[in-house]
C-alpha positions, 0 to 999 in steps of 0.5 A: 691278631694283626700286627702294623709298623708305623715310622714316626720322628723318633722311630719305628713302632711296632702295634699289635692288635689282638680282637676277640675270638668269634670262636671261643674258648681258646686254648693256648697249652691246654689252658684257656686263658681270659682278662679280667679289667688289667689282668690275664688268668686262666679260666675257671669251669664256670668261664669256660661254660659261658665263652663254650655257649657264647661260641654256640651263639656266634657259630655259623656255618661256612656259607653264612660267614663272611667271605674274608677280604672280599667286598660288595664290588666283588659281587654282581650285583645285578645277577642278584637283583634280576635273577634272585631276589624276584624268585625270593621276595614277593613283587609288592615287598621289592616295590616297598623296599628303599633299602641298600643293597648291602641290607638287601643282601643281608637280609637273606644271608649273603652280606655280613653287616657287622663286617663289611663283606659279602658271605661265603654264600653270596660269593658262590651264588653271585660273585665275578670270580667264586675261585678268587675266595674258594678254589675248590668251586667248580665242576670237573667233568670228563666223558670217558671212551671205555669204563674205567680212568684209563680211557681215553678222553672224549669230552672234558668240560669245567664249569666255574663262575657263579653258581646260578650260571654253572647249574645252567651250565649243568643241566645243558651239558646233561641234556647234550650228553643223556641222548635218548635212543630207541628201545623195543617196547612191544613188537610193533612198537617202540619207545625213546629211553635215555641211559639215566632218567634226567630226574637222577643225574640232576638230583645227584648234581644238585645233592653234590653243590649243595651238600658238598665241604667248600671250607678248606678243600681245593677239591672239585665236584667231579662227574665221569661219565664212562661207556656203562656208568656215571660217579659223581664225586663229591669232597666232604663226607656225611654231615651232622645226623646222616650216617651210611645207615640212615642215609637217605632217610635222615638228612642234614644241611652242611650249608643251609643257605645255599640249600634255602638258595637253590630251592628259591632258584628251583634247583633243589628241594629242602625236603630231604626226598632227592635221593629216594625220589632219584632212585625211583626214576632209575627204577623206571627207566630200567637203571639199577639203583644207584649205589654210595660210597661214604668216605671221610673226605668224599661220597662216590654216587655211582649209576649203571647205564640202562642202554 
């Protein structure tokens, strides 16, 4: 519903606009209430069964609705047309395409059409300034001296921007802070072993981006690293079919586009194996697996240092 003012000769007059719902049936009361031509009733079960699958059609998951207020200047354009669209379109199809960047977008889920504005997707992925639109986007890291939160702090990044430039970021500051040291494998000889296999940490991150509540949580992604252990913290709990007793084996996407984005990009995969493979990389490495913690508005991965 908006409401405007407008000042004419005679005085001043207020227009209130109402627009259809995306997501119908709404109730005001307990009551849904419909028009029909100049009149307004409350909907019967046969009208409430067609706007309840009219909202089925029009649903769409956060990252696939358009990023309201925001327009094409708030994205860099650019980062999408040399850093994505050849990882996702083949070379002869760019060649052939004389579309507009707007349908170039829209094309793969980052421009609504129909609004004139860029999705959430598109904002995370390519926008100048993702916390303009979700404040809850970035990663919060902190190394810590000793075990637990109340240690001293030795290292504290946060990594904010577009996401393509923030996984870089990521897997930069893994690199730097998972040295491998020496360990004895025979007598005679001996072999370089990190504290957690780089397979584990970037698959857990990658699972915290992608799979992580952006809708209505100022929350980051926190990753800790203490003295013997890691936690990575990601808001929002299990989505759709996974539970705490069939995770990791059934999985569901909480934003599929970014999911289809950072299997383009190469940073994850789509195939509902990141964890089990995770885990086999502790595994080798001499980790302990690693161990979840499933709540309402978080899931904790914790992973125990192998030096």
């Amino acid at each position: 519903m908006t409401v405007s003012k407008f000042s004419l000769a005679e005085g001043d007059v207020a227009v209130v606009e109402v627009l259809p719902s995306d997501l119908p049936p709404v109730k005001y009361r307990g009551r849904v209430w419909i028009r029909v031509g100049p009149r307004k009733q409350v909907a019967g079960e046969q009208e409430e069964r067609l706007l309840a699958e009219r909202r089925a059609a029009l649903l769409k998951t956060f990252d696939a609705r358009p990023c309201h207020g925001s327009s094409l200047d708030d994205l860099d354009t650019r980062l999408f047309m040399i850093d994505y669209l050849p990882n996702a379109v083949a070379p002869e199809i760019i060649e052939e395409n004389h579309r507009s960047i707007e349908h170039q977008l829209a094309a793969l889920r980052f421009f609504d059409i129909a609004s004139g504005q860029p999705t959430n997707a598109g904002i995370l992925l390519f926008g100048k300034d993702p916390l303009k639109w979700i404040p809850g986007a970035y990663i919060q890291f902190v190394r810590f001296q000793g075990v637990d939160l109340d240690s001293d702090p030795i290292a504290e990044n946060t990594l904010s921007g577009d996401l393509l430039t923030v996984l870089k970021e990521l897997e930069q500051l893994i690199s730097v802070h998972n040295a491998a040291a020496p360990r004895e494998k025979t007598a005679l000889r001996e072999k370089q072993v990190a504290p957690y296999p780089k397979t584990a940490l970037r698959e857990f991150l990658m699972n915290a981006v992608m799979h992580r509540r952006y809708e209505g949580s100022t929350a980051p992604i926190r990753f800790y690293w203490f003295s013997n252990h890691v936690e990575i913290q990601s808001p929002g709990g299990l989505f759709g079919e996974a539970t705490p007793q069939n995770f990791p084996n059934q999985n569901a996407y909480r934003n599929p586009v970014m999911a289809e984005a950072m299997k383009t990009l190469g940073f994850a995969n789509r195939f509902g194996r990141g964890v089990i493979r995770a885990q086999s990389a502790l595994t080798e490495n001499g980790n302990p697996a690693a161990e979840f913690n499933f709540q309402p508005t978080y899931i904790l991965a914790a992973m125990e240092a192998a030096l």
